[in-house]
MARLO-251215 format. One record per residue (C-alpha): residue number from 1; residue in three letters; chain; z, y, x. Coordinates in pm, whole numbers, plus 50000, padded with zeros to 5 digits. Example, Ala and Ser with C-alpha at 12.3 -4.5 7.8 and 13.67 -1.06 7.14 Angstrom:
2
REC   n res chain    zz    yy    xx
REC   1 ALA     A 50780 49550 51230
REC   2 SER     A 50714 49894 51367
//
This chain:
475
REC   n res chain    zz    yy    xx
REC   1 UNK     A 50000 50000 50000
REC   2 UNK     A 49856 50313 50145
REC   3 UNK     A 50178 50597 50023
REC   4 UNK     A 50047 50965 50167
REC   5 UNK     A 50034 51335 50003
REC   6 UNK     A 49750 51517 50219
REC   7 UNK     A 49987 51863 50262
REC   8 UNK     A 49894 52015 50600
REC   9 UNK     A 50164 52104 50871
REC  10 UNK     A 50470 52309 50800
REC  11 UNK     A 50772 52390 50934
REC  12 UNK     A 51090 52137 50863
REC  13 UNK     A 51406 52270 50652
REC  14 UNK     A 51651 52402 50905
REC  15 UNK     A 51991 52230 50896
REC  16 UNK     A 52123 52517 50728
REC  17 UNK     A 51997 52690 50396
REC  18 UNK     A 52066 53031 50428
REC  19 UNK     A 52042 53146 50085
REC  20 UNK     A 52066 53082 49711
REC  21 UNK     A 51893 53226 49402
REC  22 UNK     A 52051 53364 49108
REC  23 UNK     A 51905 53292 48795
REC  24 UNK     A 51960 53304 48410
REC  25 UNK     A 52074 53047 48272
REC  26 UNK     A 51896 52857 47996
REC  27 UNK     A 52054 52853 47654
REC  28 UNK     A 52286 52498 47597
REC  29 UNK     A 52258 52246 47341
REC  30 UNK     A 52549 52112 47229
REC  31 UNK     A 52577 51728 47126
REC  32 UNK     A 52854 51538 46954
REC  33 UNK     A 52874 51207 46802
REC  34 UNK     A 52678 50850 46779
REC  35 UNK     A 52660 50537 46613
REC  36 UNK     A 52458 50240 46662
REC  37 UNK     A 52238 49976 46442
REC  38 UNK     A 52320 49613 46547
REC  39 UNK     A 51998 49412 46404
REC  40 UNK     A 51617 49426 46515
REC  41 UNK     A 51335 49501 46269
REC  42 UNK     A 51097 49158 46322
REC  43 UNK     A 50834 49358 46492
REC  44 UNK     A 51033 49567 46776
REC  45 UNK     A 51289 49413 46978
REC  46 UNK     A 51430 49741 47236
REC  47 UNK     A 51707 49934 47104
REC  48 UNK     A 51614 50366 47120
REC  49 UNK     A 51821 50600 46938
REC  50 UNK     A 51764 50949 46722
REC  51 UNK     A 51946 51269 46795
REC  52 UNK     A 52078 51488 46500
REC  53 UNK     A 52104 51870 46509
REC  54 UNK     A 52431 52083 46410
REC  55 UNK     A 52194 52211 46098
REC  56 UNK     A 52108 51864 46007
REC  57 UNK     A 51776 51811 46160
REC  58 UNK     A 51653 51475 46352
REC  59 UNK     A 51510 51399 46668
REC  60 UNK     A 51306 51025 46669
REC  61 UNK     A 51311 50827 47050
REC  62 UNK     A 51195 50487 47161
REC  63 UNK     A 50953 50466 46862
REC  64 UNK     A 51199 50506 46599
REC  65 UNK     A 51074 50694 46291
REC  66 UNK     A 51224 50918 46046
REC  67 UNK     A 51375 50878 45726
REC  68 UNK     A 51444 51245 45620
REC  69 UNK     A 51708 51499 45698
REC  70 UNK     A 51932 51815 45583
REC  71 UNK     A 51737 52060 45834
REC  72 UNK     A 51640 52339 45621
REC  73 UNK     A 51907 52308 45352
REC  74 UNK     A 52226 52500 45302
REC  75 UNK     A 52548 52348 45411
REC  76 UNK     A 52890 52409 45357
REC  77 UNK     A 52982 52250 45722
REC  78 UNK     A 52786 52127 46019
REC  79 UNK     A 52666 51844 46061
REC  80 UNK     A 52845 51654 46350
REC  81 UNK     A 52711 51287 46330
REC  82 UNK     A 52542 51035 46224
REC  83 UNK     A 52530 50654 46180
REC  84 UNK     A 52208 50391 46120
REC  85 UNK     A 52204 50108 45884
REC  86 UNK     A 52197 49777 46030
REC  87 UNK     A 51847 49699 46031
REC  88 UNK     A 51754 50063 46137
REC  89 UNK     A 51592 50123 45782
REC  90 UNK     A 51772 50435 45708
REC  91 UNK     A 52070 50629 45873
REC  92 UNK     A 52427 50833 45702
REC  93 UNK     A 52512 51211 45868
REC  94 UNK     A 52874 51334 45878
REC  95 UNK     A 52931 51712 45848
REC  96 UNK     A 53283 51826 45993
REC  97 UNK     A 53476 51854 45673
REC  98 UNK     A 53389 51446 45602
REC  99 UNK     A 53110 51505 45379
REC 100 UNK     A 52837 51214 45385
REC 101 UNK     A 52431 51218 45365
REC 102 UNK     A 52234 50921 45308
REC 103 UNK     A 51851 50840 45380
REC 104 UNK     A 51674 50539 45372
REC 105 UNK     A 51863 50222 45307
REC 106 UNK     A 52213 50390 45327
REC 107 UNK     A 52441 50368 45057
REC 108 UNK     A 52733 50593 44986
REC 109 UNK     A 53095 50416 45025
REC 110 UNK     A 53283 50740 45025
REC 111 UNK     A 53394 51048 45199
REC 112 UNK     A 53625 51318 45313
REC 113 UNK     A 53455 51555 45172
REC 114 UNK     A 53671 51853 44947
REC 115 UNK     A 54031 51649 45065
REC 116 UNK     A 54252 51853 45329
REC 117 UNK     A 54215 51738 45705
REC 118 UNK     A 54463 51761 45969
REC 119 UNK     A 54161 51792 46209
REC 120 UNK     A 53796 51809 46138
REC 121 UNK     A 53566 51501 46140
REC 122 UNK     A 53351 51462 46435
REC 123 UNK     A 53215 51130 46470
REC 124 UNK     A 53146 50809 46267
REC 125 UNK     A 53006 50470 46278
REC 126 UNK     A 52866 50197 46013
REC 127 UNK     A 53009 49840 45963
REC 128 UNK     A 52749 49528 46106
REC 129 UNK     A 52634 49487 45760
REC 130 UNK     A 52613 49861 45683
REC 131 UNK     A 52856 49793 45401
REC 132 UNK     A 53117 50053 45509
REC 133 UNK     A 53201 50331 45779
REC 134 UNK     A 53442 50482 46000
REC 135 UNK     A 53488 50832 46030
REC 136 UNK     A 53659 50980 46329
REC 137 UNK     A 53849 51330 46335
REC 138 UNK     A 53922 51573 46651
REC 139 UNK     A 54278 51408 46722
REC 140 UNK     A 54137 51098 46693
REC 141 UNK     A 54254 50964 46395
REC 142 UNK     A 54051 50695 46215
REC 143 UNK     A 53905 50699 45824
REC 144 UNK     A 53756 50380 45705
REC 145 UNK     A 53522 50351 45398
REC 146 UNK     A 53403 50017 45247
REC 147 UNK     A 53447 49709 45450
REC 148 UNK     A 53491 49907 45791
REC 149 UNK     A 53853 49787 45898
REC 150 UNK     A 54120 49956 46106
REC 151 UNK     A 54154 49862 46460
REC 152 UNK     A 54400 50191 46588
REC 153 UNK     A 54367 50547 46643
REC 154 UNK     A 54441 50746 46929
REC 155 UNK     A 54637 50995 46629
REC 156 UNK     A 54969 50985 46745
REC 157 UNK     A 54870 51076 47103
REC 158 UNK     A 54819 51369 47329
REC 159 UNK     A 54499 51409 47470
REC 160 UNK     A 54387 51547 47726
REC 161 UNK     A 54033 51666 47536
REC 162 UNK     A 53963 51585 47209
REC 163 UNK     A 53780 51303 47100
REC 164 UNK     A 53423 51386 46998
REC 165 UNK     A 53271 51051 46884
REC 166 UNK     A 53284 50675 46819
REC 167 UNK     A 53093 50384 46828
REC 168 UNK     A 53172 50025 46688
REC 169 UNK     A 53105 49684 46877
REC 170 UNK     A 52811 49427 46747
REC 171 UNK     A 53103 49251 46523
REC 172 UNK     A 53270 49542 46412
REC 173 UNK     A 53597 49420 46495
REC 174 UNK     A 53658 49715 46730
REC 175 UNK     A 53451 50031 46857
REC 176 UNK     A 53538 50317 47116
REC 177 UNK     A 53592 50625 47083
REC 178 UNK     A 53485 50926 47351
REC 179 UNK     A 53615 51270 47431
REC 180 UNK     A 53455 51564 47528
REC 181 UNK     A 53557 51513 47923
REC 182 UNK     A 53324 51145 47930
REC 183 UNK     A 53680 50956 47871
REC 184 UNK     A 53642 50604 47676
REC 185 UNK     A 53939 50467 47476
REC 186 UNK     A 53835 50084 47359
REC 187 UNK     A 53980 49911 47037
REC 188 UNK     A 53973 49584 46922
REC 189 UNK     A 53734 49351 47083
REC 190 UNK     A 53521 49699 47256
REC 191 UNK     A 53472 49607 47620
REC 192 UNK     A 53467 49921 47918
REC 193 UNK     A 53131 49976 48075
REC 194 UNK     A 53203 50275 48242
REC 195 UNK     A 53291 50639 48110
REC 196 UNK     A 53215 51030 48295
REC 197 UNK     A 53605 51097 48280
REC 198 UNK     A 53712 51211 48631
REC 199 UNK     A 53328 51359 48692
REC 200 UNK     A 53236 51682 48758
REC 201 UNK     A 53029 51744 48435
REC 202 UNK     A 52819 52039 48393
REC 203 UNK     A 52854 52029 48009
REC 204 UNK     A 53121 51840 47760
REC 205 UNK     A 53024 51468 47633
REC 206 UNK     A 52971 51503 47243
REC 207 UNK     A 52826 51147 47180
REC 208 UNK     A 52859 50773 47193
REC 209 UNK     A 52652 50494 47086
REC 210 UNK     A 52667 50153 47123
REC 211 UNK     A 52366 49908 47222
REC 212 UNK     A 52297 49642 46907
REC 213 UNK     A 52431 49341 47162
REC 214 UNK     A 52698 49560 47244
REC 215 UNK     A 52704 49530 47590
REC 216 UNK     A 52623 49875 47643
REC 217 UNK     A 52621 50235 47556
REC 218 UNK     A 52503 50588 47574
REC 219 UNK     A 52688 50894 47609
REC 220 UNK     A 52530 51252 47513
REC 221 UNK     A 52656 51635 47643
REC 222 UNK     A 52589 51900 47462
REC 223 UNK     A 52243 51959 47564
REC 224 UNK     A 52179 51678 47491
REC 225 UNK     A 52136 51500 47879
REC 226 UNK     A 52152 51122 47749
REC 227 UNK     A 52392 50869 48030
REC 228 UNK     A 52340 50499 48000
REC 229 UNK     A 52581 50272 48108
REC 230 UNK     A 52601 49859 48096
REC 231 UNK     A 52273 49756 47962
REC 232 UNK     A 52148 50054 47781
REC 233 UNK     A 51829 50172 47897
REC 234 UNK     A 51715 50556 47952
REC 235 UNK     A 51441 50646 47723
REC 236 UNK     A 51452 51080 47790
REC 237 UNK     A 51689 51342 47661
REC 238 UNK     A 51653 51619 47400
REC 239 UNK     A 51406 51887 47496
REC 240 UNK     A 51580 52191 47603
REC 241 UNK     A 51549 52549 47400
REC 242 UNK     A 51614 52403 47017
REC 243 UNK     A 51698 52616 46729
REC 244 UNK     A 52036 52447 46642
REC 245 UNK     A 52261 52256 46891
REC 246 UNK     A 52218 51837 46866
REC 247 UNK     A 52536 51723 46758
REC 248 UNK     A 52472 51363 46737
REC 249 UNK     A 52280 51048 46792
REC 250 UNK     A 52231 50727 46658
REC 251 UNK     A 52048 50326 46744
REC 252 UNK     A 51775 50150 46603
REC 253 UNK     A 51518 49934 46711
REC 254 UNK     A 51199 50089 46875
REC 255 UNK     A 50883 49932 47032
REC 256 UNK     A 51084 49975 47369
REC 257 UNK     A 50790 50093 47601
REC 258 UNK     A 50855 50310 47872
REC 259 UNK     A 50592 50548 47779
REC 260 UNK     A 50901 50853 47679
REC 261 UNK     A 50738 51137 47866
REC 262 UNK     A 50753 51383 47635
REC 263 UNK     A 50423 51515 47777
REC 264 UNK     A 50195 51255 47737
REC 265 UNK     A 50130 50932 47537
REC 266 UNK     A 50120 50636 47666
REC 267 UNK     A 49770 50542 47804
REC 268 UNK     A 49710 50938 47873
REC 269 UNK     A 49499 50957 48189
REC 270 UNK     A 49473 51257 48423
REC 271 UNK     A 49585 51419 48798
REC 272 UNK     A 49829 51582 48966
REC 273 UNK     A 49760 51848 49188
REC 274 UNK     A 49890 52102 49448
REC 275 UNK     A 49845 52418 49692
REC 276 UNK     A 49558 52186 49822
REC 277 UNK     A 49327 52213 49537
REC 278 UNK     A 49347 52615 49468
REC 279 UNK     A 49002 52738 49380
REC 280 UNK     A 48913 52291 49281
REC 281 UNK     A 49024 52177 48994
REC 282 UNK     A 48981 51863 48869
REC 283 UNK     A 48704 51736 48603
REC 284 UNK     A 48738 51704 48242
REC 285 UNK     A 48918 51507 48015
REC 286 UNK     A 49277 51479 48169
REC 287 UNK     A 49583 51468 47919
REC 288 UNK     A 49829 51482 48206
REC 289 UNK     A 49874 51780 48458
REC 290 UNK     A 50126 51788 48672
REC 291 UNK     A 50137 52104 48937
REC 292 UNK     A 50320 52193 49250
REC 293 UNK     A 50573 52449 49209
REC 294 UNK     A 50662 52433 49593
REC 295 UNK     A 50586 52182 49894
REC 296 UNK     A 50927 52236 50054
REC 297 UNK     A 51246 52278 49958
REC 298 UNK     A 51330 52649 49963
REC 299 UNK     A 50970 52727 50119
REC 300 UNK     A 50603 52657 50068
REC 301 UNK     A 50564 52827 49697
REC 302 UNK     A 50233 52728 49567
REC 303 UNK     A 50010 53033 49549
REC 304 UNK     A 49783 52854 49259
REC 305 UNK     A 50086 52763 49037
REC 306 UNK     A 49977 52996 48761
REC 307 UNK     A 49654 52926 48730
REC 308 UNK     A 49694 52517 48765
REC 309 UNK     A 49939 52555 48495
REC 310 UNK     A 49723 52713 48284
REC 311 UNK     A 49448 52439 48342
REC 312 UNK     A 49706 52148 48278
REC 313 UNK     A 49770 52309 47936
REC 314 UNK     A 49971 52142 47739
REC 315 UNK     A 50013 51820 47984
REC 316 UNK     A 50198 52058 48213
REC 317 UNK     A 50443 51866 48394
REC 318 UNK     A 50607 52019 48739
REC 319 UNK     A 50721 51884 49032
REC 320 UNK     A 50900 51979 49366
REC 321 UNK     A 50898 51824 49702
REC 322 UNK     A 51222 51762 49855
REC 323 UNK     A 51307 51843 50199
REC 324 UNK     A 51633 51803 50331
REC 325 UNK     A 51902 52080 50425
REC 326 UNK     A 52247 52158 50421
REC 327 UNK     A 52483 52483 50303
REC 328 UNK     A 52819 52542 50314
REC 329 UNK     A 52903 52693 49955
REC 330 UNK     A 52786 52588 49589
REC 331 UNK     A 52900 52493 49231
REC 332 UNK     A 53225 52291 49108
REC 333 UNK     A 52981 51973 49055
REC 334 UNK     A 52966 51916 49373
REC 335 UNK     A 53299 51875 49407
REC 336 UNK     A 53363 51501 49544
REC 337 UNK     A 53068 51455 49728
REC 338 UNK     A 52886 51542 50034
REC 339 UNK     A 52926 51904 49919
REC 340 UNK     A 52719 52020 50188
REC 341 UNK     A 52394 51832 50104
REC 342 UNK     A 52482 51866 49729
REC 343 UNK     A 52537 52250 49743
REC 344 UNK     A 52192 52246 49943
REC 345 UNK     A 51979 52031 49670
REC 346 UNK     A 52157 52207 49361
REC 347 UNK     A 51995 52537 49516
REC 348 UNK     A 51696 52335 49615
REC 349 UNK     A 51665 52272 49229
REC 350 UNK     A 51722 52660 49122
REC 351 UNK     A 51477 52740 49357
REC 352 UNK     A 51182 52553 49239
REC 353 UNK     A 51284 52640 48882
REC 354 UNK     A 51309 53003 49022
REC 355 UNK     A 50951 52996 49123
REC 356 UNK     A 50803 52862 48826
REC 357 UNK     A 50968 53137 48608
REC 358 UNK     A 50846 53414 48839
REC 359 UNK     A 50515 53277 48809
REC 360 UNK     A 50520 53321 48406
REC 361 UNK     A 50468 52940 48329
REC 362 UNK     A 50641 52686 48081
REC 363 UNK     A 50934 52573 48240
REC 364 UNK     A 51033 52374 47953
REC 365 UNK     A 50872 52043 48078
REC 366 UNK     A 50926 51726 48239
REC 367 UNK     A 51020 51813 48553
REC 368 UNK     A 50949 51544 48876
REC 369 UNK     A 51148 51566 49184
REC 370 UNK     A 50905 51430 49507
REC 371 UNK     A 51094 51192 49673
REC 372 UNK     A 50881 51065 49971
REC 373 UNK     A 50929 50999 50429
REC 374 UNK     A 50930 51361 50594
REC 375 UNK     A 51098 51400 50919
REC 376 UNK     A 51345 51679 50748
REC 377 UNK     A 51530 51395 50603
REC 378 UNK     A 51887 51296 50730
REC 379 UNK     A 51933 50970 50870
REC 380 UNK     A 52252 50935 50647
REC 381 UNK     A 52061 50794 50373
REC 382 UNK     A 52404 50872 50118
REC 383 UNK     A 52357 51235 50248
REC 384 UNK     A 52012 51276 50119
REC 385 UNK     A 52114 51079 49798
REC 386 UNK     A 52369 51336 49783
REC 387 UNK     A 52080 51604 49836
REC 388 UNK     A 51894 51449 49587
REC 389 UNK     A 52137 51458 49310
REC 390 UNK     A 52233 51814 49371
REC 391 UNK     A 51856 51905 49323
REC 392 UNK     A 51901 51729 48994
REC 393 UNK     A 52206 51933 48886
REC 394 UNK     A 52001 52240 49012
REC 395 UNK     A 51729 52241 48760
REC 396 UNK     A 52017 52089 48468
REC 397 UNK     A 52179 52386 48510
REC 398 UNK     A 51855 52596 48455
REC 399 UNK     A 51818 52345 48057
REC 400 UNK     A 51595 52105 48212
REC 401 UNK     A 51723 51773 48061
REC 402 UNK     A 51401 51571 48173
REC 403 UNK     A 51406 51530 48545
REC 404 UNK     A 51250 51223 48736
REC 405 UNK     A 51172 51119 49060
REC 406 UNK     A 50827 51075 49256
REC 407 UNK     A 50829 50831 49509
REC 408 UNK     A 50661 50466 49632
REC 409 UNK     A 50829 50127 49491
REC 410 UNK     A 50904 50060 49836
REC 411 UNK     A 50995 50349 50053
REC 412 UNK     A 51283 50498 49830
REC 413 UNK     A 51538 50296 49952
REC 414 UNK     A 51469 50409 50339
REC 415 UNK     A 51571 50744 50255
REC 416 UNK     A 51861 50698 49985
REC 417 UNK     A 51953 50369 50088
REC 418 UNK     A 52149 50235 49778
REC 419 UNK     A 52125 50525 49518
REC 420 UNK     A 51949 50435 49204
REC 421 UNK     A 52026 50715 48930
REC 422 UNK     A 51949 50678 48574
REC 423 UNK     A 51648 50877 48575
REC 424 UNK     A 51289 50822 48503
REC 425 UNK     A 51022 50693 48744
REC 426 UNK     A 50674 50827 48853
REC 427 UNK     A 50581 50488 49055
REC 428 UNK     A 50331 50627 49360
REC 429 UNK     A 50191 50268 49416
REC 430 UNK     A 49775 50281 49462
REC 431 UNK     A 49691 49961 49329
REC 432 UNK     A 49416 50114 49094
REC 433 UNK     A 49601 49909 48855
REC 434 UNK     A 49817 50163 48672
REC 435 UNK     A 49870 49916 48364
REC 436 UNK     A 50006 49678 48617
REC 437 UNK     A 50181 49937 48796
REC 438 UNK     A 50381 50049 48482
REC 439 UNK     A 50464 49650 48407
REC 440 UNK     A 50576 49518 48773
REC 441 UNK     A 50693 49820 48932
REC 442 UNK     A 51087 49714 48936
REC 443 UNK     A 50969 49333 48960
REC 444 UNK     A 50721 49460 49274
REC 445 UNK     A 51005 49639 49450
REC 446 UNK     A 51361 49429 49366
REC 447 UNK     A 51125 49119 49573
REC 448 UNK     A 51110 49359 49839
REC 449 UNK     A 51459 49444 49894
REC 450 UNK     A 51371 49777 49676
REC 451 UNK     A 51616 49950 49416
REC 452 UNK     A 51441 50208 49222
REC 453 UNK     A 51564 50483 48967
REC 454 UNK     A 51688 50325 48675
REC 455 UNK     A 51546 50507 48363
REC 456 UNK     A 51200 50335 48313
REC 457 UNK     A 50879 50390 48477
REC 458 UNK     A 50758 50649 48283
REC 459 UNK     A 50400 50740 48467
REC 460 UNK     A 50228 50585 48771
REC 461 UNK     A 50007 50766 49076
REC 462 UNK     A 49751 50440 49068
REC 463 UNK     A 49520 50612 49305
REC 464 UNK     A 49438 50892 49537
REC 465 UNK     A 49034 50884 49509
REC 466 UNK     A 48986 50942 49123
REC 467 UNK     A 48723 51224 49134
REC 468 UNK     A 48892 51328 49491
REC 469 UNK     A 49238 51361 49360
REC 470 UNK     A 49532 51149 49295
REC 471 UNK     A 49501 50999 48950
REC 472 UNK     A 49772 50955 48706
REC 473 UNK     A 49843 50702 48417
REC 474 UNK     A 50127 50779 48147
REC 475 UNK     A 50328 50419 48113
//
């Protein structure tokens, strides 16, 4: 496998980044509460998961379609939840004084609604055979409707952040519930797959859902960044700049390709492109675009970015290439790791983003962090990791929820060594295969001794002759 970028000589990041750029800060989206659907529709067989909005409108993922919602009509109280029937055919939403909306298949086993709370309602989650729900309030005391039964409450304790959500295991004979700091309290038969408490989070946790097998869940913050742990799979976060903050999310069975890009469709064909191809642009028809915004970190702005955006169009995707550096000084999040390489890639991040919004483009896009061998990189392979993930906090800061990584199946390792986050993949591997790319990628590298970012391949670089640029395929 031939893995090159044609870029031209340039000078290597010094050790030391000397400055940082301020910029504004894109507007949040706040997320709180999930709920998952235990059984498979006959035709699908991967779990995905729909997002709710604070004024009661849904977001479909994973293939998942949509049964209706309150978007549009007058409340008396947000909306903070929502819950799916058990074979995904319709789905209940919670508003925060315990009032209940049903679409689809779901039937109506009571409510809080118009009765006095202690705390408000901000989570629930259906029974296994969608004949009852729990409803979960601030404190983190527990309402059950129908045949959802009591397995404790977290009530009659102090907490250190209030509980936000709940999800129930495959049986329903226990769930967990999560607070807004990423902490997981399990009851009844729930298992512990991990939980954010004790990180540095940008933004507060608002959501849990469980996987159907229950072996797994996801946890949402409030802009509605999606975190996988056990064996729930990534499938992309909420796109950033909504009208009304997401305030929940919910599981049901989707056709489970990683085709999620929010840019393209799966089977969309096109190039990506860079300072190397101002004044030649690729041919006709391309759905995907995705353009340079710098070809080092902190350096190397391309000087074509505005008018390569403007020819991808609406398959604008960005991406950065990543050169190593350290600084001394940099945000909380950093906190706990190699602060130095982390404080360098979270301004690596803001730069890029920086660039792009100077040059008067759509920033609200996928963005693709370029991942590949350059001499700049450290040979502590958990400092560049560390780099790495700081770029990633860099451009979350600025709202960008869909970040992913560029690199080759096999050379990621060699410069990260063990670090596999749970972010999508843009597989460089020029087989001129990309259909086979998108299938084997992870199968391809783990028989090489090669981990690989965890959230799904979600495009593939098949080639780097189509038409005289590198060709792209949209998994």
């Amino acid at each position: 496998m031939s893995f090159r970028r044609l870029r031209g000589s340039r000078q290597l990041v010094g050790a030391a980044v000397t400055s940082l750029i301020c910029l504004f800060a894109a507007v949040a989206i706040p997320v709180a509460a999930v709920a998952p659907s235990p059984a498979a529709a006959a035709s699908t067989s991967v779990p995905a998961y729909w997002l709710v909005a604070s004024d009661g409108g849904i977001f479909s993922f994973g293939g998942l379609p949509s049964y209706g919602s309150m978007g549009g009509q007058p409340l008396n109280k947000p909306i903070v939840a929502m819950a799916a029937t058990p074979n995904a055919g319709g789905y209940w939403l919670v508003a925060s004084d315990g009032g209940i909306f049903s679409f689809g298949n779901a039937s109506f086993h009571g409510s809080m609604g118009g009765q006095r709370l202690n705390k408000p309602i901000v989570g629930m989650a259906a029974t296994p055979d969608g004949g009852g729900y729990w409803l979960v309030a601030s404190d983190g005391g527990i309402f059950s409707f129908g045949d959802a039964t009591f397995h404790g409450s977290t009530g009659a304790l102090a907490l250190n952040r209030p509980m936000v959500s709940m999800a129930p295991t495959n049986g329903g004979a226990g769930y967990w519930l999560v607070a807004s700091d990423g902490g997981i309290f399990a009851f009844g038969d729930a298992p512990y797959f991990g939980s954010a408490g004790g990180e540095s989070l940008s933004r507060p946790i608002v959501t849990i859902a469980s996987t159907p097998s229950g072996n797994g869940y996801w946890l949402s913050d409030t802009a509605g960044l999606v975190f996988n742990f056990g064996s729930a799979n990534y499938f992309g976060s909420a796109p950033p700049h909504l009208n009304a903050s997401i305030v929940g999310t919910t599981v049901g069975m989707g056709t489970g390709g990683y085709g999620n890009n929010p840019s393209y469709p799966s089977g969309a064909y096109g190039y990506d492109i860079s300072k190397y191809q101002c004044g030649s642009l690729p041919p006709p028809p391309h759905q995907i675009g995705v353009v340079e915004v710098n070809g080092a970190s902190y350096d190397y702005v391309n000087p074509c970015l505005a008018s390569q955006a403007a020819w991808a169009g609406a398959g604008l995707n960005l991406y950065t290439y990543l050169t190593y550096g350290m600084t001394t000084s940099g945000p909380a999040i950093c906190n706990g790791f190699d602060q130095d390489a982390c404080y360098a890639g979270y301004g690596a991040g803001q730069y890029a983003f920086a660039q792009a919004q100077a040059a008067g483009i759509n920033t609200s896009v996928t963005w693709w962090l370029d991942v590949e061998s350059d001499p700049s990189w450290s040979s502590d392979t958990s400092a560049n990791a560390t780099f790495v993930q700081g770029a990633v906090e860099g451009l979350r800061s600025e709202g960008v929820n869909n970040v992913g990584i560029y690199t080759s199946v096999l050379s990621w390792p060699g410069i990260v060594g063990s670090y596999q986050p749970q972010l999508p993949l843009w597989a460089a591997w020029y087989t001129g295969n990309p259909q086979q790319n998108c299938s084997t990628a992870y199968s391809y590298a783990a028989a090489h001794g090669s981990n690989l970012p965890s959230g799904g391949v979600w495009m593939t670089q098949y080639t780097d002759t189509a038409n005289g640029y590198d060709g792209d395929y949209a998994c």
